[in-house]
One Martini backbone bead per residue (centre of mass of N, CA, C, O) as a GRO file, in nm:
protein
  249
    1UNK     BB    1  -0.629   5.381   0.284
    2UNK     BB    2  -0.888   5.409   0.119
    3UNK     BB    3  -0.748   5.606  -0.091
    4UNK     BB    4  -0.527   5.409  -0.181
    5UNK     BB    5  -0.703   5.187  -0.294
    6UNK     BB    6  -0.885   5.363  -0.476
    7UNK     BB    7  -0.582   5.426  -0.629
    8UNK     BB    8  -0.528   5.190  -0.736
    9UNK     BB    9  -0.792   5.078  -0.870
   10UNK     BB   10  -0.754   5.329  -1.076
   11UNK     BB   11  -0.505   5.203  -1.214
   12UNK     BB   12  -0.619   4.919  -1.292
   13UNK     BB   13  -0.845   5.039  -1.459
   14UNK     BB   14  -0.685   5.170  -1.680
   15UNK     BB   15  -0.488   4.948  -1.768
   16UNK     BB   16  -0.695   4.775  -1.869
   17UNK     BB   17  -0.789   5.013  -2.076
   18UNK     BB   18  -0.511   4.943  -2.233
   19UNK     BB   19  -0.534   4.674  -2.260
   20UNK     BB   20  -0.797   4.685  -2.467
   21UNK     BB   21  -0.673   4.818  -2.679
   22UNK     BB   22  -0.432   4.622  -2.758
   23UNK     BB   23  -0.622   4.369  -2.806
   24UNK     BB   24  -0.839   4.438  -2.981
   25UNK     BB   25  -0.651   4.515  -3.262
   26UNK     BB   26  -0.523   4.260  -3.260
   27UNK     BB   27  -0.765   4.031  -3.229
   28UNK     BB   28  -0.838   4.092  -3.530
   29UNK     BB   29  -0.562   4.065  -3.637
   30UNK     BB   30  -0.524   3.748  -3.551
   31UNK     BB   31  -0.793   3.625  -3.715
   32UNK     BB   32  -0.675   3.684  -3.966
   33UNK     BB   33  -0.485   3.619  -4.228
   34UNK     BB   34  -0.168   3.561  -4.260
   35UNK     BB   35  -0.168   3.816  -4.489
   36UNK     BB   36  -0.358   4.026  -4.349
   37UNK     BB   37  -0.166   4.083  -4.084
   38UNK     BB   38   0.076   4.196  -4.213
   39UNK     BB   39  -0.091   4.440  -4.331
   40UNK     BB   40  -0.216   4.555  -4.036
   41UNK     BB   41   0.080   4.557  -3.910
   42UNK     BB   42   0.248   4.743  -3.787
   43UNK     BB   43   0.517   4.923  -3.826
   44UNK     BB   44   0.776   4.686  -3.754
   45UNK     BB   45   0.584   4.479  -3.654
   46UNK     BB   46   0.578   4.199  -3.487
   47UNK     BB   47   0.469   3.910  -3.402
   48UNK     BB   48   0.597   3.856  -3.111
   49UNK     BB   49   0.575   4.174  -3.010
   50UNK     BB   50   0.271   4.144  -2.948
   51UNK     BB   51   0.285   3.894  -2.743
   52UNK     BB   52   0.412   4.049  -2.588
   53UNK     BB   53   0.285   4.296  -2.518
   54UNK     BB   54   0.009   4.151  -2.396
   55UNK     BB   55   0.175   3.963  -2.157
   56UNK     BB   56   0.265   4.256  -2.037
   57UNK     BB   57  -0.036   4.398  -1.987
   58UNK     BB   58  -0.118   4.153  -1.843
   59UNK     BB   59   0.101   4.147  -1.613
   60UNK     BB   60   0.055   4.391  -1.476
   61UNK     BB   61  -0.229   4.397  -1.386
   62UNK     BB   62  -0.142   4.122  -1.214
   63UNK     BB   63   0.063   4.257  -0.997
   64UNK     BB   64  -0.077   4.442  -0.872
   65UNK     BB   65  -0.172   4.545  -0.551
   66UNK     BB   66  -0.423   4.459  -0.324
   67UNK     BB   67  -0.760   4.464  -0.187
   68UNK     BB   68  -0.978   4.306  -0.020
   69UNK     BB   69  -1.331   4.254   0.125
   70UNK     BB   70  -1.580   4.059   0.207
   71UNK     BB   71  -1.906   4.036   0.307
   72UNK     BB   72  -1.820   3.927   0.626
   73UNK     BB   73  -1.502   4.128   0.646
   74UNK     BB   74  -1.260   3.977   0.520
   75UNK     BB   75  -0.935   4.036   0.465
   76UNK     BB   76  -0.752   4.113   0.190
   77UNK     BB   77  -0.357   4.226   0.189
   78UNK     BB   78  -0.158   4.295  -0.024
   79UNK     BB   79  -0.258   4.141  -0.309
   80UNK     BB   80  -0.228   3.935  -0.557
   81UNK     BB   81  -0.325   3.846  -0.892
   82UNK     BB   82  -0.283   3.527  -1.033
   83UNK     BB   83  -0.570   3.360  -1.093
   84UNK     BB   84  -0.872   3.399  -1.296
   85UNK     BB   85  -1.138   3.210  -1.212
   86UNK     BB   86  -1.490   3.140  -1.282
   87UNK     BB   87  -1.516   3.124  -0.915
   88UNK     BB   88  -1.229   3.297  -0.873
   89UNK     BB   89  -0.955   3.422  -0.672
   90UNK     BB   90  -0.622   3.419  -0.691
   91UNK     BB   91  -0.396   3.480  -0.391
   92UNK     BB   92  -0.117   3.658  -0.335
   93UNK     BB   93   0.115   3.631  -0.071
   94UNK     BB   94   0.352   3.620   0.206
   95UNK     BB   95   0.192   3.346   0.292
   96UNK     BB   96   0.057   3.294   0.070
   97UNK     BB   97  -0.181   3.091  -0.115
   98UNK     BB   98  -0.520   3.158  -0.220
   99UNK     BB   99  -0.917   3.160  -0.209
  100UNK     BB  100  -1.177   3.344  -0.374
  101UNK     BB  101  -1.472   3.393  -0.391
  102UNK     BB  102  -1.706   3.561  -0.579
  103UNK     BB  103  -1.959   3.468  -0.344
  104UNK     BB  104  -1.775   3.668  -0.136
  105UNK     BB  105  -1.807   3.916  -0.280
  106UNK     BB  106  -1.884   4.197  -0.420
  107UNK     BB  107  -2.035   4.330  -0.691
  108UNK     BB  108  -1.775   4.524  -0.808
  109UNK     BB  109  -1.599   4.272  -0.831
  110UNK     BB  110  -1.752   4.062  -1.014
  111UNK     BB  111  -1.759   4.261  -1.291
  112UNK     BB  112  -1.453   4.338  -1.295
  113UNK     BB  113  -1.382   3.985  -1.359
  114UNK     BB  114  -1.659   3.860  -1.513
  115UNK     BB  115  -1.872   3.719  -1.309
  116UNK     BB  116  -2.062   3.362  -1.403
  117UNK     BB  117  -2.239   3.172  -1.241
  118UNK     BB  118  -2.271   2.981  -1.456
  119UNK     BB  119  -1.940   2.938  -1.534
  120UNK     BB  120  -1.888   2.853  -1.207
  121UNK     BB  121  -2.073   2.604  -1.197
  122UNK     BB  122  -1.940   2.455  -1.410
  123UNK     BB  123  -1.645   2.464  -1.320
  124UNK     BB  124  -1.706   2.333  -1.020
  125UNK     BB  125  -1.832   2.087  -1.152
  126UNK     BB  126  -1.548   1.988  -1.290
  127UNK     BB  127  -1.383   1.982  -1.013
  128UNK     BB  128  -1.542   1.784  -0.861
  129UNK     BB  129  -1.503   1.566  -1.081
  130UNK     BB  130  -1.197   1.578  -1.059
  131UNK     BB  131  -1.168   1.516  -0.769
  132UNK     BB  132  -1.344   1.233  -0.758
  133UNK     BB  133  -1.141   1.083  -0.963
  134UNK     BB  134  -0.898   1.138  -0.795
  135UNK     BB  135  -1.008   0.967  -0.526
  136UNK     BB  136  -1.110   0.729  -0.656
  137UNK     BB  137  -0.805   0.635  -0.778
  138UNK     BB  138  -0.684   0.655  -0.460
  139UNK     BB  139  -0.859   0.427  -0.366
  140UNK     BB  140  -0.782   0.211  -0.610
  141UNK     BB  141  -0.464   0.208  -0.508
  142UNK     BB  142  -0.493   0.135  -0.240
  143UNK     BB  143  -0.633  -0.116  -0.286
  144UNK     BB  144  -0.433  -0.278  -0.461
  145UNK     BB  145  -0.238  -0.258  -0.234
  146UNK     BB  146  -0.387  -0.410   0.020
  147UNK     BB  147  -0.410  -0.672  -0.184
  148UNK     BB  148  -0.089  -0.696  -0.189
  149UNK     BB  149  -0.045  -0.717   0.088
  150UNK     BB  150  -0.202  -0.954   0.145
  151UNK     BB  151  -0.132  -1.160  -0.020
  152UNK     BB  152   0.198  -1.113   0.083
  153UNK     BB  153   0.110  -1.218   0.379
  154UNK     BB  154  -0.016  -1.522   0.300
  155UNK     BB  155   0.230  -1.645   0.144
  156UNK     BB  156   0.423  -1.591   0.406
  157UNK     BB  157   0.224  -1.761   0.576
  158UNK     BB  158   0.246  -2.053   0.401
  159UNK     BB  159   0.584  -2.054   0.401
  160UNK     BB  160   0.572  -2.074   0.735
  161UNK     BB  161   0.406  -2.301   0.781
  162UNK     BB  162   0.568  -2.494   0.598
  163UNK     BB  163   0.833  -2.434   0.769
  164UNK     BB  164   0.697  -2.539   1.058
  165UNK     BB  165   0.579  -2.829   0.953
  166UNK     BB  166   0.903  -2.924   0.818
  167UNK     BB  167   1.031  -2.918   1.103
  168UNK     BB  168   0.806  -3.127   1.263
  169UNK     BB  169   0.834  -3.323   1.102
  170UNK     BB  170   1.169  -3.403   1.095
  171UNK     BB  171   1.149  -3.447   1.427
  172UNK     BB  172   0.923  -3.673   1.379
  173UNK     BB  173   1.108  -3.845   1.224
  174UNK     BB  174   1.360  -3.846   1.464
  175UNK     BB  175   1.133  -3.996   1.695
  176UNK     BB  176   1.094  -4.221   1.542
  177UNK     BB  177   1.349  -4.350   1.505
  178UNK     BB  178   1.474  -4.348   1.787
  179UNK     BB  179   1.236  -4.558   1.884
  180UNK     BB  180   1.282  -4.777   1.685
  181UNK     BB  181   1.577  -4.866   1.750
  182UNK     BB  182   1.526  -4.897   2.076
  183UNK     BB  183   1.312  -5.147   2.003
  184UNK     BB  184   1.548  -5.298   1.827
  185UNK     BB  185   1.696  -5.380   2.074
  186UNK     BB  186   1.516  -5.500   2.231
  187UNK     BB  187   1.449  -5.707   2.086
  188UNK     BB  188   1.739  -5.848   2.042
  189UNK     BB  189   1.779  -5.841   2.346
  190UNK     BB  190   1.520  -6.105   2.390
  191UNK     BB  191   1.598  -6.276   2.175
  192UNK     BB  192   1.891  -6.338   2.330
  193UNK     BB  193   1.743  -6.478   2.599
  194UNK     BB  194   1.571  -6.695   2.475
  195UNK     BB  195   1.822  -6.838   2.312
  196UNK     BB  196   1.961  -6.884   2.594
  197UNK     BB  197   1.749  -7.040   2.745
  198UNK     BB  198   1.669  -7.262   2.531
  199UNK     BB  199   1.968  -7.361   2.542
  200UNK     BB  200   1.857  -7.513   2.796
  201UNK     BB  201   1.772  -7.706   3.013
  202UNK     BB  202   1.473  -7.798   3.156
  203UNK     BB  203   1.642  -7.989   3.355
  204UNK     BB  204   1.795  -8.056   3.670
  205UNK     BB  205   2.034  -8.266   3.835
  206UNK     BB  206   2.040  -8.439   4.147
  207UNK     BB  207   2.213  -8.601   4.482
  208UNK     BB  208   2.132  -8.703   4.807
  209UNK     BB  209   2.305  -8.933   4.826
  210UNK     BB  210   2.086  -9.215   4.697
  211UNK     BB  211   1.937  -8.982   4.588
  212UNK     BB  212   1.753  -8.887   4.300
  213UNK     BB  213   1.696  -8.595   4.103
  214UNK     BB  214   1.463  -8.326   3.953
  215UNK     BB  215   1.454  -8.012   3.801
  216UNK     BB  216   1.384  -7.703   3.712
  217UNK     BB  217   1.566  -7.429   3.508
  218UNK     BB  218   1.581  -7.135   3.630
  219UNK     BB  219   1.625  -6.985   3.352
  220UNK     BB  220   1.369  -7.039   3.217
  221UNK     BB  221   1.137  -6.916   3.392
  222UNK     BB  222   1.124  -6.627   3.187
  223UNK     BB  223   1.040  -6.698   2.910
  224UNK     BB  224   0.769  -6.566   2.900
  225UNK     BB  225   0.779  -6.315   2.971
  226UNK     BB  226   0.971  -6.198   2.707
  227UNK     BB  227   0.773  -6.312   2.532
  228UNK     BB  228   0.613  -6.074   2.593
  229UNK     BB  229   0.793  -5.837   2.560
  230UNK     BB  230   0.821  -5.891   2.245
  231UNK     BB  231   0.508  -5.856   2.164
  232UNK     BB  232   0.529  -5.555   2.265
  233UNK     BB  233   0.744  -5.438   2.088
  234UNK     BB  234   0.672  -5.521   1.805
  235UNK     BB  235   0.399  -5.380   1.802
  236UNK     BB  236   0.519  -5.117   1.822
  237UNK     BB  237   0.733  -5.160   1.623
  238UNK     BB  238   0.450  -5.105   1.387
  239UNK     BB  239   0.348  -4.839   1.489
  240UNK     BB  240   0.570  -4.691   1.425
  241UNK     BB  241   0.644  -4.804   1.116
  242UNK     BB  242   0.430  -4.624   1.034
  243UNK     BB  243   0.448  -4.334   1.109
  244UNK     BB  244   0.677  -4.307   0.938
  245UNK     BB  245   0.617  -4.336   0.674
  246UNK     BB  246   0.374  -4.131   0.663
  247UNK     BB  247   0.601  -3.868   0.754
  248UNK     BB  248   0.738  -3.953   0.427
  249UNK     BB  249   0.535  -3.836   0.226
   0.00000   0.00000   0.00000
Protein backbone atom coordinates (compact mmCIF):
# COMPACT_ATOMS: atom_id res chain seq x y z
CA UNK A 1 0.00 0.00 0.00
CA UNK A 2 2.75 2.17 1.15
CA UNK A 3 4.77 1.58 -1.99
CA UNK A 4 1.62 2.43 -4.12
CA UNK A 5 0.64 5.71 -2.85
CA UNK A 6 4.20 6.80 -3.37
CA UNK A 7 4.33 5.45 -6.85
CA UNK A 8 0.79 7.16 -7.39
CA UNK A 9 2.11 10.53 -5.95
CA UNK A 10 5.17 10.29 -8.36
CA UNK A 11 2.87 10.11 -10.98
CA UNK A 12 1.33 13.31 -9.96
CA UNK A 13 4.63 14.83 -9.43
CA UNK A 14 5.76 14.11 -13.03
CA UNK A 15 2.09 14.66 -14.64
CA UNK A 16 2.60 18.37 -12.51
CA UNK A 17 5.77 19.03 -14.16
CA UNK A 18 4.21 18.49 -17.30
CA UNK A 19 1.61 20.80 -16.70
CA UNK A 20 4.34 23.03 -15.60
CA UNK A 21 6.34 22.66 -18.87
CA UNK A 22 3.14 23.41 -21.26
CA UNK A 23 1.82 25.86 -19.13
CA UNK A 24 4.65 28.21 -18.46
CA UNK A 25 5.73 28.11 -22.58
CA UNK A 26 1.83 28.99 -23.06
CA UNK A 27 1.76 31.61 -20.23
CA UNK A 28 4.68 33.63 -21.46
CA UNK A 29 2.88 33.58 -24.88
CA UNK A 30 -0.70 34.23 -23.90
CA UNK A 31 0.72 37.48 -22.34
CA UNK A 32 2.28 38.67 -25.53
CA UNK A 33 -0.32 40.93 -28.12
CA UNK A 34 -2.28 39.26 -29.88
CA UNK A 35 -0.36 39.83 -32.93
CA UNK A 36 2.67 38.32 -31.00
CA UNK A 37 0.70 35.63 -29.87
CA UNK A 38 0.00 34.51 -33.24
CA UNK A 39 3.74 34.86 -34.24
CA UNK A 40 4.83 32.51 -31.04
CA UNK A 41 2.05 30.00 -31.61
CA UNK A 42 2.97 26.67 -32.52
CA UNK A 43 2.35 25.95 -36.04
CA UNK A 44 -1.11 24.94 -37.09
CA UNK A 45 -2.20 25.14 -33.07
CA UNK A 46 -5.46 27.28 -32.51
CA UNK A 47 -5.99 29.44 -29.87
CA UNK A 48 -9.01 27.24 -28.21
CA UNK A 49 -6.75 24.20 -28.92
CA UNK A 50 -4.13 25.85 -26.05
CA UNK A 51 -6.68 26.34 -23.52
CA UNK A 52 -8.10 22.76 -24.20
CA UNK A 53 -4.76 21.35 -23.86
CA UNK A 54 -4.14 23.46 -20.68
CA UNK A 55 -7.71 22.55 -18.75
CA UNK A 56 -6.64 19.16 -19.96
CA UNK A 57 -3.51 18.65 -18.38
CA UNK A 58 -5.24 20.51 -15.46
CA UNK A 59 -7.95 18.27 -15.04
CA UNK A 60 -5.62 15.16 -15.74
CA UNK A 61 -3.51 16.39 -12.35
CA UNK A 62 -6.58 16.81 -10.46
CA UNK A 63 -8.52 13.71 -11.06
CA UNK A 64 -5.80 10.79 -10.10
CA UNK A 65 -6.96 9.30 -6.71
CA UNK A 66 -4.79 9.40 -3.93
CA UNK A 67 -4.08 8.92 -0.37
CA UNK A 68 -4.22 11.79 2.44
CA UNK A 69 -2.84 11.40 5.98
CA UNK A 70 -3.48 14.43 8.44
CA UNK A 71 -1.08 14.43 11.25
CA UNK A 72 -3.39 13.26 13.64
CA UNK A 73 -3.54 10.07 11.84
CA UNK A 74 -6.95 10.60 10.14
CA UNK A 75 -6.57 9.03 6.74
CA UNK A 76 -8.55 9.90 3.59
CA UNK A 77 -8.47 7.35 1.05
CA UNK A 78 -9.07 7.04 -2.57
CA UNK A 79 -9.68 10.94 -2.85
CA UNK A 80 -9.67 12.69 -5.75
CA UNK A 81 -8.77 16.71 -4.95
CA UNK A 82 -11.52 18.66 -6.35
CA UNK A 83 -10.82 22.45 -5.75
CA UNK A 84 -7.23 23.72 -4.06
CA UNK A 85 -8.01 26.61 -2.12
CA UNK A 86 -6.10 28.58 0.16
CA UNK A 87 -6.49 27.33 3.10
CA UNK A 88 -6.86 23.73 2.16
CA UNK A 89 -8.31 21.11 -0.15
CA UNK A 90 -11.59 20.07 -0.94
CA UNK A 91 -11.77 16.27 -1.39
CA UNK A 92 -14.13 14.11 -3.05
CA UNK A 93 -14.57 10.40 -2.38
CA UNK A 94 -17.31 7.77 -2.57
CA UNK A 95 -18.98 8.77 0.80
CA UNK A 96 -19.47 12.61 -0.46
CA UNK A 97 -17.27 15.79 -0.65
CA UNK A 98 -15.29 16.88 2.17
CA UNK A 99 -12.15 19.26 3.42
CA UNK A 100 -9.10 19.20 4.81
CA UNK A 101 -7.12 22.04 5.91
CA UNK A 102 -3.51 22.63 4.80
CA UNK A 103 -2.79 23.09 8.82
CA UNK A 104 -3.72 19.51 9.30
CA UNK A 105 -1.62 18.06 6.78
CA UNK A 106 1.67 17.49 7.05
CA UNK A 107 4.87 19.74 5.94
CA UNK A 108 5.33 18.02 2.11
CA UNK A 109 2.07 18.03 1.04
CA UNK A 110 1.27 22.05 2.19
CA UNK A 111 4.88 22.61 -0.04
CA UNK A 112 3.34 20.38 -2.94
CA UNK A 113 0.36 22.24 -3.22
CA UNK A 114 1.94 25.75 -2.51
CA UNK A 115 0.44 26.40 0.84
CA UNK A 116 0.47 30.22 1.91
CA UNK A 117 -0.29 30.78 5.96
CA UNK A 118 -0.54 34.59 5.12
CA UNK A 119 -2.82 33.88 1.61
CA UNK A 120 -5.00 31.05 3.88
CA UNK A 121 -5.37 33.04 6.75
CA UNK A 122 -6.50 36.04 4.13
CA UNK A 123 -8.77 33.75 2.26
CA UNK A 124 -10.32 32.39 5.82
CA UNK A 125 -11.02 35.63 6.74
CA UNK A 126 -12.55 36.77 3.92
CA UNK A 127 -14.75 33.52 4.03
CA UNK A 128 -15.87 33.77 7.70
CA UNK A 129 -16.56 37.84 6.67
CA UNK A 130 -18.79 36.22 3.85
CA UNK A 131 -20.52 33.86 6.22
CA UNK A 132 -21.09 36.29 8.79
CA UNK A 133 -22.67 39.06 6.35
CA UNK A 134 -24.41 35.88 5.32
CA UNK A 135 -25.86 34.98 9.12
CA UNK A 136 -26.41 38.86 9.33
CA UNK A 137 -28.88 38.49 6.43
CA UNK A 138 -30.55 35.54 7.54
CA UNK A 139 -31.02 36.86 10.27
CA UNK A 140 -32.70 40.05 8.78
CA UNK A 141 -34.53 38.31 6.93
CA UNK A 142 -35.64 36.21 9.39
CA UNK A 143 -36.61 39.35 12.00
CA UNK A 144 -38.52 40.56 8.78
CA UNK A 145 -40.39 37.75 8.12
CA UNK A 146 -41.72 37.48 12.23
CA UNK A 147 -42.19 41.16 12.50
CA UNK A 148 -44.72 40.28 9.26
CA UNK A 149 -46.02 37.24 11.08
CA UNK A 150 -46.48 39.73 13.88
CA UNK A 151 -48.08 42.36 12.36
CA UNK A 152 -50.37 40.04 10.34
CA UNK A 153 -51.25 38.02 13.78
CA UNK A 154 -52.07 41.97 15.37
CA UNK A 155 -54.31 42.97 12.64
CA UNK A 156 -56.15 39.37 12.30
CA UNK A 157 -56.37 40.03 16.55
CA UNK A 158 -58.03 43.54 16.08
CA UNK A 159 -60.31 41.84 12.98
CA UNK A 160 -61.78 39.43 15.44
CA UNK A 161 -61.83 41.49 18.25
CA UNK A 162 -63.73 44.39 16.11
CA UNK A 163 -65.92 41.16 14.89
CA UNK A 164 -66.60 39.92 18.57
CA UNK A 165 -67.31 43.41 20.03
CA UNK A 166 -69.86 44.09 16.97
CA UNK A 167 -71.73 40.76 17.29
CA UNK A 168 -71.73 41.79 21.16
CA UNK A 169 -73.06 45.55 20.23
CA UNK A 170 -75.57 43.36 18.10
CA UNK A 171 -76.91 41.01 20.69
CA UNK A 172 -77.32 43.82 23.02
CA UNK A 173 -78.86 46.11 21.20
CA UNK A 174 -81.24 43.34 20.20
CA UNK A 175 -81.77 42.69 24.06
CA UNK A 176 -82.24 46.27 24.80
CA UNK A 177 -85.24 46.40 22.12
CA UNK A 178 -86.91 43.73 23.08
CA UNK A 179 -86.72 45.25 26.82
CA UNK A 180 -87.67 48.87 25.62
CA UNK A 181 -90.69 46.84 23.76
CA UNK A 182 -91.52 44.45 26.94
CA UNK A 183 -91.69 47.90 29.22
CA UNK A 184 -93.44 49.77 26.59
CA UNK A 185 -96.90 47.11 26.57
CA UNK A 186 -96.71 47.14 30.13
CA UNK A 187 -96.70 51.08 30.20
CA UNK A 188 -99.98 50.50 27.78
CA UNK A 189 -101.62 48.36 29.70
CA UNK A 190 -101.11 49.84 33.28
CA UNK A 191 -102.37 53.02 31.39
CA UNK A 192 -105.14 51.94 30.26
CA UNK A 193 -106.12 50.15 33.76
CA UNK A 194 -105.79 53.94 35.08
CA UNK A 195 -107.96 55.43 32.12
CA UNK A 196 -110.37 52.82 32.75
CA UNK A 197 -110.64 52.82 36.41
CA UNK A 198 -110.80 56.80 36.52
CA UNK A 199 -113.84 56.83 34.18
CA UNK A 200 -115.21 55.25 36.67
CA UNK A 201 -117.79 56.87 39.60
CA UNK A 202 -115.28 57.17 42.40
CA UNK A 203 -118.44 56.56 45.17
CA UNK A 204 -121.41 53.57 44.63
CA UNK A 205 -124.07 54.12 46.29
CA UNK A 206 -126.89 51.51 47.92
CA UNK A 207 -129.93 50.97 49.97
CA UNK A 208 -130.81 48.88 53.01
CA UNK A 209 -134.41 48.99 53.83
CA UNK A 210 -135.26 52.93 54.04
CA UNK A 211 -131.40 53.72 54.65
CA UNK A 212 -129.41 55.11 51.99
CA UNK A 213 -125.78 55.25 51.81
CA UNK A 214 -122.51 55.49 49.59
CA UNK A 215 -119.19 53.88 49.73
CA UNK A 216 -115.91 54.28 47.43
CA UNK A 217 -115.67 52.44 44.31
CA UNK A 218 -113.66 49.63 45.12
CA UNK A 219 -112.61 49.35 41.30
CA UNK A 220 -110.40 52.88 42.08
CA UNK A 221 -109.12 51.16 44.66
CA UNK A 222 -105.48 49.76 42.68
CA UNK A 223 -105.24 53.41 40.93
CA UNK A 224 -101.99 54.67 43.03
CA UNK A 225 -100.71 51.20 43.11
CA UNK A 226 -100.93 51.13 38.98
CA UNK A 227 -99.61 54.65 39.19
CA UNK A 228 -96.87 53.85 40.89
CA UNK A 229 -95.48 51.10 38.51
CA UNK A 230 -96.35 53.64 35.76
CA UNK A 231 -93.78 55.46 37.10
CA UNK A 232 -91.23 52.46 37.54
CA UNK A 233 -91.75 51.34 34.01
CA UNK A 234 -91.23 54.59 32.19
CA UNK A 235 -88.12 55.58 34.64
CA UNK A 236 -86.62 52.24 33.72
CA UNK A 237 -87.55 52.59 29.64
CA UNK A 238 -85.81 55.86 30.03
CA UNK A 239 -82.98 53.89 30.95
CA UNK A 240 -83.04 51.50 28.21
CA UNK A 241 -83.43 54.20 25.81
CA UNK A 242 -80.42 55.68 26.79
CA UNK A 243 -78.95 52.73 26.55
CA UNK A 244 -80.09 51.72 23.40
CA UNK A 245 -79.43 55.27 21.91
CA UNK A 246 -75.37 54.64 23.36
CA UNK A 247 -75.31 51.10 21.73
CA UNK A 248 -76.60 52.37 18.39
CA UNK A 249 -73.67 55.29 17.75
Amino acid sequence: MVAAAALQRSAIAAMMGVVARIIAPLYIILSLPCVEQKRHNPPGMKYWEIRLAIFAALSASLALAEDFKTIDGKEYKNVTVKRVEPDGLVLGSKSGISKVYFTELPKDVQQRFNYDPDKAAAYSAEQNAALEQGRKQQEEAMRRKNDLVQRNNEQLGKEQASIEWNTKQRENVRRLRARYNELQKQDDDLVGRIQEAERLPSYLSGQSGSKHYSYRNPARQYIPDWQKDLNDVRHEKDEVRKQLEQAQR
